[in-house]
C-alpha positions as CSV (number, residue, x, y, z in Angstrom):
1,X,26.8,-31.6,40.3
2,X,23.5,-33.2,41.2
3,X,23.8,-36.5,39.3
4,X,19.9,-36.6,39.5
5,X,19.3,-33.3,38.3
6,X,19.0,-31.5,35.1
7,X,20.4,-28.7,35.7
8,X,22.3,-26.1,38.4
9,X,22.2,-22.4,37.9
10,X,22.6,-19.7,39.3
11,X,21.4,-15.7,38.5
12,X,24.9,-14.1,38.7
13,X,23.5,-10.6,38.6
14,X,20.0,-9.3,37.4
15,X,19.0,-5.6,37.1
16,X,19.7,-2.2,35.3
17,X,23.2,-2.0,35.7
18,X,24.2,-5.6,34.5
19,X,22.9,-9.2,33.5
20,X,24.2,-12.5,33.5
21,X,23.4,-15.9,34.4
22,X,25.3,-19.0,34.9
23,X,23.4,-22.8,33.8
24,X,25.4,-25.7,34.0
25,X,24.3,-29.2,32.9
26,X,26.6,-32.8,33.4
27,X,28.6,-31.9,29.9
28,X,28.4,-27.7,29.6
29,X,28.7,-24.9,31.4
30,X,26.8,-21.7,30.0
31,X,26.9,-17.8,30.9
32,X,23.3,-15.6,29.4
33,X,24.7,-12.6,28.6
34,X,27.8,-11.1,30.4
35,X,26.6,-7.5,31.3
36,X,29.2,-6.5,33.7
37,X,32.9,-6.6,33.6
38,X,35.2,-9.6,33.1
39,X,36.4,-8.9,36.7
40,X,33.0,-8.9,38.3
41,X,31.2,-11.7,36.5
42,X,34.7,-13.4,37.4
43,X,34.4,-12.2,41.2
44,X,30.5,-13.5,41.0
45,X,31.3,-17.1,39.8
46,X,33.9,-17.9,42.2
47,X,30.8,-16.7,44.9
48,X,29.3,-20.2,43.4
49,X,32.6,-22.0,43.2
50,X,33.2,-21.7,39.5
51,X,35.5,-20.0,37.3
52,X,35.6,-18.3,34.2
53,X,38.2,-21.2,32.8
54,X,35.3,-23.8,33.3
55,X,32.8,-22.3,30.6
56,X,32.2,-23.5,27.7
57,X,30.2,-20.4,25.6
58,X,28.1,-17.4,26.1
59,X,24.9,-17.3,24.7
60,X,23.8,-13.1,24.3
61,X,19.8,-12.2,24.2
62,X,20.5,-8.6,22.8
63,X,23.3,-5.9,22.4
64,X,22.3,-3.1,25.4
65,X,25.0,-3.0,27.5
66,X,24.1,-4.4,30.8
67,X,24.1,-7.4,29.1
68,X,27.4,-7.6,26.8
69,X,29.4,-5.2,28.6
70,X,32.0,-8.4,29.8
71,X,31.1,-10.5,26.2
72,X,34.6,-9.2,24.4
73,X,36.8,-10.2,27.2
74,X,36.0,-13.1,28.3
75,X,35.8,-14.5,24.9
76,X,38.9,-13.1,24.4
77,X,40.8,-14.4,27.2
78,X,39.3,-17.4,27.7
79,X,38.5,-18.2,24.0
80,X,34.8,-19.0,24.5
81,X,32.9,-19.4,22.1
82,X,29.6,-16.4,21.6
83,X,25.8,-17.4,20.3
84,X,23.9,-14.6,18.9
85,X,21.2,-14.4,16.2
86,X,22.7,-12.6,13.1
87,X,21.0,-9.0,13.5
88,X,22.4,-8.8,17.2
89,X,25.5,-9.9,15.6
90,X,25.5,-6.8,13.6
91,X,25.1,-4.5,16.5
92,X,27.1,-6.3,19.2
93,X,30.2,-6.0,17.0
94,X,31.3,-2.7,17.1
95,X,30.8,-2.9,20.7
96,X,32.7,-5.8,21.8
97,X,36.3,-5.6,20.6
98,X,37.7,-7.7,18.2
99,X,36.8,-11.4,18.7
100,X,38.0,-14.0,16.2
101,X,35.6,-15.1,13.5
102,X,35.7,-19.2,14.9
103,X,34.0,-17.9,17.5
104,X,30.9,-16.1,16.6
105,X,28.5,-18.4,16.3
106,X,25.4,-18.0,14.7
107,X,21.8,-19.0,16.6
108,X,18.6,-17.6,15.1
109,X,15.4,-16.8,16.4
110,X,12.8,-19.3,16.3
111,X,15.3,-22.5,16.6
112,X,16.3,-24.7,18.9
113,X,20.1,-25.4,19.4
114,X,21.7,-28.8,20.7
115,X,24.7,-27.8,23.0
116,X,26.0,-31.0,24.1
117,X,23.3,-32.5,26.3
118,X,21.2,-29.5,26.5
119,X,18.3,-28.2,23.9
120,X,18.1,-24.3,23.7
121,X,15.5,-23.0,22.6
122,X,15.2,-19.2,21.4
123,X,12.4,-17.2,21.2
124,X,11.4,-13.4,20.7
125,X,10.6,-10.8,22.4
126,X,9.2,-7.4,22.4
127,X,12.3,-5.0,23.2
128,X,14.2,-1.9,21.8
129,X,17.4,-4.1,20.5
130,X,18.4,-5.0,17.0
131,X,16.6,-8.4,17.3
132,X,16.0,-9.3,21.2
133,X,15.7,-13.1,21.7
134,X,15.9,-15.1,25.2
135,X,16.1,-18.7,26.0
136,X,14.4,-21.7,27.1
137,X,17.0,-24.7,28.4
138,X,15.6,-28.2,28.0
139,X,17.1,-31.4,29.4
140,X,15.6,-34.6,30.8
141,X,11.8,-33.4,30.5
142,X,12.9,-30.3,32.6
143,X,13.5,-26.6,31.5
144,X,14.4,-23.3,32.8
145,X,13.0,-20.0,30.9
146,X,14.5,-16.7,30.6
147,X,12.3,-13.9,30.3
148,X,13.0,-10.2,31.0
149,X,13.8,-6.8,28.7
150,X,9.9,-7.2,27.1
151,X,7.5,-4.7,27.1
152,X,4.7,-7.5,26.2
153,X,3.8,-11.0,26.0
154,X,1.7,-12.1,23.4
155,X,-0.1,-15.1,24.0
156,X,1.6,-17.3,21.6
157,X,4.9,-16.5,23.7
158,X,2.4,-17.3,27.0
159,X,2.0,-20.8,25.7
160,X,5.3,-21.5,24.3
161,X,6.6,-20.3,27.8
162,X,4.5,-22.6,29.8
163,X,5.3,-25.1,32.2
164,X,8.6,-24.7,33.1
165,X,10.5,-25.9,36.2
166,X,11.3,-22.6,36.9
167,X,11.3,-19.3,35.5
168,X,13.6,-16.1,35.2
169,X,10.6,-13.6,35.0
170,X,11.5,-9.5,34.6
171,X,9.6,-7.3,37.2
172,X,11.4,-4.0,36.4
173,X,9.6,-1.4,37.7
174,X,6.9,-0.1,40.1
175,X,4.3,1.4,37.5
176,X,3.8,4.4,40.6
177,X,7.8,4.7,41.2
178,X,8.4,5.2,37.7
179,X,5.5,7.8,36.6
180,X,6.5,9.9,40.1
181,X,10.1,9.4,39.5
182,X,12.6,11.9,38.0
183,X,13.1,10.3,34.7
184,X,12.5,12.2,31.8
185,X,8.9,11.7,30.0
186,X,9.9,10.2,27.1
187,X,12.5,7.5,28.9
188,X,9.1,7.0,30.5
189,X,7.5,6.2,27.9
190,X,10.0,3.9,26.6
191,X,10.1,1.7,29.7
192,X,6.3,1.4,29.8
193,X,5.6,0.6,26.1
194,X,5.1,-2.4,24.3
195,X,9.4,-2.3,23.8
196,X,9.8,-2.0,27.2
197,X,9.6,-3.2,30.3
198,X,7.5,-5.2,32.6
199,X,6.2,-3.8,35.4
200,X,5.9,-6.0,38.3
201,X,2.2,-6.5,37.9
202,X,2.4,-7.2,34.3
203,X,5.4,-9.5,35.2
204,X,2.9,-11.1,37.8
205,X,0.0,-11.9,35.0
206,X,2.5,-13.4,32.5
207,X,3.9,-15.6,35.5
208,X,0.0,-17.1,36.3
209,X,-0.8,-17.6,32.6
210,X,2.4,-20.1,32.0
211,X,3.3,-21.5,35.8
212,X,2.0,-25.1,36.0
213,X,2.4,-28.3,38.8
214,X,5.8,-28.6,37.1
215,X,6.9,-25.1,38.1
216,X,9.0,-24.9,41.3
217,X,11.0,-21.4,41.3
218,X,10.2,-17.6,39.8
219,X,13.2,-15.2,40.4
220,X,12.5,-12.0,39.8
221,X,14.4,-10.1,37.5
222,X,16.1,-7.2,35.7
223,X,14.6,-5.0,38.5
224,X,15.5,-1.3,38.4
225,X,17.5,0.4,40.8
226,X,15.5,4.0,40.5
227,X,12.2,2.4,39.8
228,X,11.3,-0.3,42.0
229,X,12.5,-2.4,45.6
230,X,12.9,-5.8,46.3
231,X,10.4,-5.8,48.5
232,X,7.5,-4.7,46.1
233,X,8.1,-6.7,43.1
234,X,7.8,-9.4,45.4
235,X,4.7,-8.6,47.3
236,X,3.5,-7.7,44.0
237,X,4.1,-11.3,42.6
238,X,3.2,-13.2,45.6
239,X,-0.3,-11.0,45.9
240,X,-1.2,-11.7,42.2
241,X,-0.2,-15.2,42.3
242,X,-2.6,-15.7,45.5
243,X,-5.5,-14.0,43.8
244,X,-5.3,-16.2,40.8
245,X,-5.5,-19.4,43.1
246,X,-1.9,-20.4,43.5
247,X,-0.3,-22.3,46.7
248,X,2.8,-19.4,47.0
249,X,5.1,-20.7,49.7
250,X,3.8,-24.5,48.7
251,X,3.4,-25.7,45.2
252,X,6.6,-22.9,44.7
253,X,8.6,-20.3,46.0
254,X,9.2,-16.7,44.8
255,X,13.0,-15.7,45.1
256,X,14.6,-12.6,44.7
257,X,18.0,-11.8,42.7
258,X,20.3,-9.1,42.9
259,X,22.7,-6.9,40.8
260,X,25.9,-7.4,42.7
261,X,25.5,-10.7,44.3
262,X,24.9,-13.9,43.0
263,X,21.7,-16.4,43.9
264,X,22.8,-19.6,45.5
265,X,23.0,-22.4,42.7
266,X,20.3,-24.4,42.8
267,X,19.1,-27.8,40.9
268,X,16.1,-28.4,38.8
């Protein structure tokens, strides 16, 4: 690793069919979530040169499954330790297969967490799940924000969220993909209310109320596979960005992720 940097990390896989993401400082190694199988997430960290062996704990957001589908058996076979707050506790349980009780660990909403050399920071959000909380990683005056599966952003999460080095920010769907689509109404309507989704636009506006000098990378994230392209939530983001007044391309770049492959590591 990057002795000058913070942090390395890399988005293992991001959309509606699984989630998880790999952050590594000097002293831990970190998966967010583990939405896919054991096998894949261990086929997508040896694309980065990493293996399963190497991590040190999981830390869960919330208990859909494309985001704990792999969180029983890697804990299991690699005896890593899982960080959930105590409601997602309750409903991840049934779902993961027996894990032994040393290690669930406990994180709740609202704190901040010392991991070795790393402050987490949890925060809420506005989701369908038992008790839906993502992350903010602090080390060394930098930090790296998750923030996808929320169907709004208050403006207290807006300012808690700002200024990051770079940003995990959900564009899920195409508002006109999704209302000519074929999914039923009232899936619909889930995905664009306030427990939701963001749209790419909506996505877009929370990324220009909390990007600042400091901010060097968005990936886009969580997109759908029926609902939006590639190519849209990033035109979408870039064309937003540019109206409000930012350099795109200069002061930062815009990257994409995908669900089957995983983004190059890369330092903050």
């Amino acid at each position: 690793m990057d002795q000058t940097a913070a942090f390395q990390i890399s988005v293992l896989a991001s959309g509606s069919s699984g989630n998880s993401l790999y952050i590594e400082s000097e002293k831990k190694k970190i998966l967010v979530d583990a939405g896919l199988s054991g096998k894949k997430i261990t086929s997508l960290l040896q694309e980065i040169g990493k293996t399963p062996e190497e991590l040190d704990a999981i830390f869960v957001t919330h208990e859909h499954r494309d985001h704990i589908h792999g969180v029983g058996v890697l804990a299991r076979k690699y005896k890593l330790d899982i960080y959930a707050n105590e409601k997602t506790w309750q409903a991840m349980d049934p779902l993961i297969g027996i894990v032994p009780t040393e290690q669930k660990c406990h994180f709740e909403m609202g704190k901040v967490l010392t991991f070795g050399d790393i402050d987490i920071e949890s925060f809420g959000v506005s989701h369908d799940a038992a008790a839906p909380q993502f992350y903010r990683f602090h080390k060394a005056n930098r930090s790296f924000v998750i923030l996808t599966d929320t169907g709004y952003c208050s403006d207290y999460l807006r300012g808690l969220l700002k200024g990051a080095d770079a940003y995990l920010m959900e564009s899920n769907h195409d508002l006109e993909m999704l209302r000519m689509g074929a999914y039923p109404w009232n899936l619909k309507q889930r995905i664009l209310g306030d427990y939701g989704h963001l749209s790419n636009e909506d996505g877009a506006l929370v990324a220009a109320d909390v990007l600042t000098d400091q901010t060097k990378r968005i990936y886009l994230g969580h997109l759908s596979r029926e609902n939006n392209m590639k190519e849209l939530a990033h035109l979408t983001m870039e064309g937003i960005l540019r109206e409000q007044g930012f350099a795109v391309g200069q002061a930062f770049e815009i990257y994409d992720t995908d669900p089957n492959q995983a983004s190059e590591l890369f330092s903050i």
